[in-house]
Steps between C-alpha positions, in 0.01 A plus 500: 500500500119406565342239242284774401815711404651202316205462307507861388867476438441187287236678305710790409797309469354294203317862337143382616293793595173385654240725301345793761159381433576222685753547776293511800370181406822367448668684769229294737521197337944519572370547887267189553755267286768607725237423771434186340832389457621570831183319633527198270157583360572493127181500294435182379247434164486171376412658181797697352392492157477917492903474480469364117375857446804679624818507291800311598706795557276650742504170688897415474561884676245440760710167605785700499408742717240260709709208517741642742274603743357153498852398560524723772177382705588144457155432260510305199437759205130549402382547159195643594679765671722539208199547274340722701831747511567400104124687450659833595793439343304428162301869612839690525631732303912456389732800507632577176848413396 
Protein backbone atom coordinates (compact mmCIF):
# COMPACT_ATOMS: atom_id res chain seq x y z
CA UNK A 1 0.00 0.00 0.00
CA UNK A 2 1.39 3.58 -0.99
CA UNK A 3 1.58 6.24 1.98
CA UNK A 4 -0.91 8.08 0.10
CA UNK A 5 -3.31 5.01 0.30
CA UNK A 6 -2.57 4.59 4.02
CA UNK A 7 -3.43 7.98 4.63
CA UNK A 8 -6.79 7.61 2.94
CA UNK A 9 -7.32 4.35 4.67
CA UNK A 10 -6.53 6.03 8.03
CA UNK A 11 -8.96 8.76 7.27
CA UNK A 12 -11.82 6.53 6.57
CA UNK A 13 -10.89 4.12 9.01
CA UNK A 14 -11.38 6.68 11.91
CA UNK A 15 -14.96 8.24 9.96
CA UNK A 16 -13.06 11.50 8.86
CA UNK A 17 -14.33 12.69 5.60
CA UNK A 18 -12.19 15.56 4.32
CA UNK A 19 -15.00 18.19 3.29
CA UNK A 20 -15.16 18.43 -0.91
CA UNK A 21 -14.53 22.04 -0.74
CA UNK A 22 -11.31 21.29 0.16
CA UNK A 23 -9.91 18.06 -1.19
CA UNK A 24 -7.74 19.17 -3.90
CA UNK A 25 -6.03 21.20 -1.53
CA UNK A 26 -5.68 18.53 0.74
CA UNK A 27 -5.24 15.88 -1.76
CA UNK A 28 -1.92 18.15 -2.79
CA UNK A 29 -0.91 18.92 0.41
CA UNK A 30 -0.87 14.48 1.21
CA UNK A 31 1.59 14.57 -2.08
CA UNK A 32 4.35 17.16 -1.06
CA UNK A 33 4.33 15.74 2.74
CA UNK A 34 4.94 12.40 1.37
CA UNK A 35 7.57 14.27 -0.73
CA UNK A 36 8.75 15.87 2.25
CA UNK A 37 9.00 13.04 4.34
CA UNK A 38 10.71 10.86 2.05
CA UNK A 39 13.16 13.80 1.40
CA UNK A 40 13.70 14.70 5.06
CA UNK A 41 12.39 18.18 4.34
CA UNK A 42 9.78 18.54 7.09
CA UNK A 43 8.58 22.13 7.44
CA UNK A 44 10.06 23.63 10.21
CA UNK A 45 8.37 27.06 12.08
CA UNK A 46 9.87 28.10 15.10
CA UNK A 47 6.58 29.53 15.85
CA UNK A 48 3.93 26.79 16.43
CA UNK A 49 1.67 28.77 18.43
CA UNK A 50 -1.34 28.30 15.57
CA UNK A 51 -1.59 24.59 17.15
CA UNK A 52 -3.27 26.17 20.52
CA UNK A 53 -6.09 26.89 18.06
CA UNK A 54 -6.74 23.36 16.98
CA UNK A 55 -8.47 20.92 19.32
CA UNK A 56 -6.66 18.13 20.90
CA UNK A 57 -8.53 15.52 19.17
CA UNK A 58 -7.74 16.72 15.83
CA UNK A 59 -4.08 16.73 16.85
CA UNK A 60 -3.95 13.19 18.85
CA UNK A 61 -5.51 11.47 15.27
CA UNK A 62 -3.09 13.28 13.15
CA UNK A 63 -0.12 11.57 15.38
CA UNK A 64 -1.77 8.53 14.92
CA UNK A 65 -1.92 8.39 11.55
CA UNK A 66 1.44 10.68 10.97
CA UNK A 67 3.48 9.16 13.50
CA UNK A 68 3.98 5.97 11.70
CA UNK A 69 5.10 7.26 8.68
CA UNK A 70 7.67 9.22 10.59
CA UNK A 71 8.57 5.89 12.00
CA UNK A 72 8.84 4.53 8.76
CA UNK A 73 11.35 7.22 7.18
CA UNK A 74 13.53 7.12 10.16
CA UNK A 75 12.60 11.17 11.13
CA UNK A 76 11.89 12.24 14.48
CA UNK A 77 8.03 13.19 14.47
CA UNK A 78 7.27 16.88 13.62
CA UNK A 79 4.65 18.86 15.19
CA UNK A 80 4.50 21.24 12.64
CA UNK A 81 3.68 18.62 10.27
CA UNK A 82 1.20 17.26 12.64
CA UNK A 83 -0.49 20.65 12.86
CA UNK A 84 -0.56 21.23 9.52
CA UNK A 85 -2.49 17.64 8.81
CA UNK A 86 -4.59 18.27 12.33
CA UNK A 87 -5.99 21.65 10.21
CA UNK A 88 -7.82 19.31 7.81
CA UNK A 89 -8.69 17.08 10.20
CA UNK A 90 -10.39 19.99 12.31
CA UNK A 91 -12.09 20.93 8.43
CA UNK A 92 -13.53 17.33 8.05
CA UNK A 93 -16.66 16.24 8.19
CA UNK A 94 -17.41 12.72 10.52
CA UNK A 95 -19.67 9.99 9.17
CA UNK A 96 -22.58 9.51 11.22
CA UNK A 97 -22.95 6.65 13.59
Amino acid sequence: MSDKEYIYNSLKSKGIIINSQYASVFDSHINVLIDRLKNNECVNYNDCSFMNEIPSYCIKEAHEILDPLFSKYNLEINETEIGLFAIYIKLSEREED
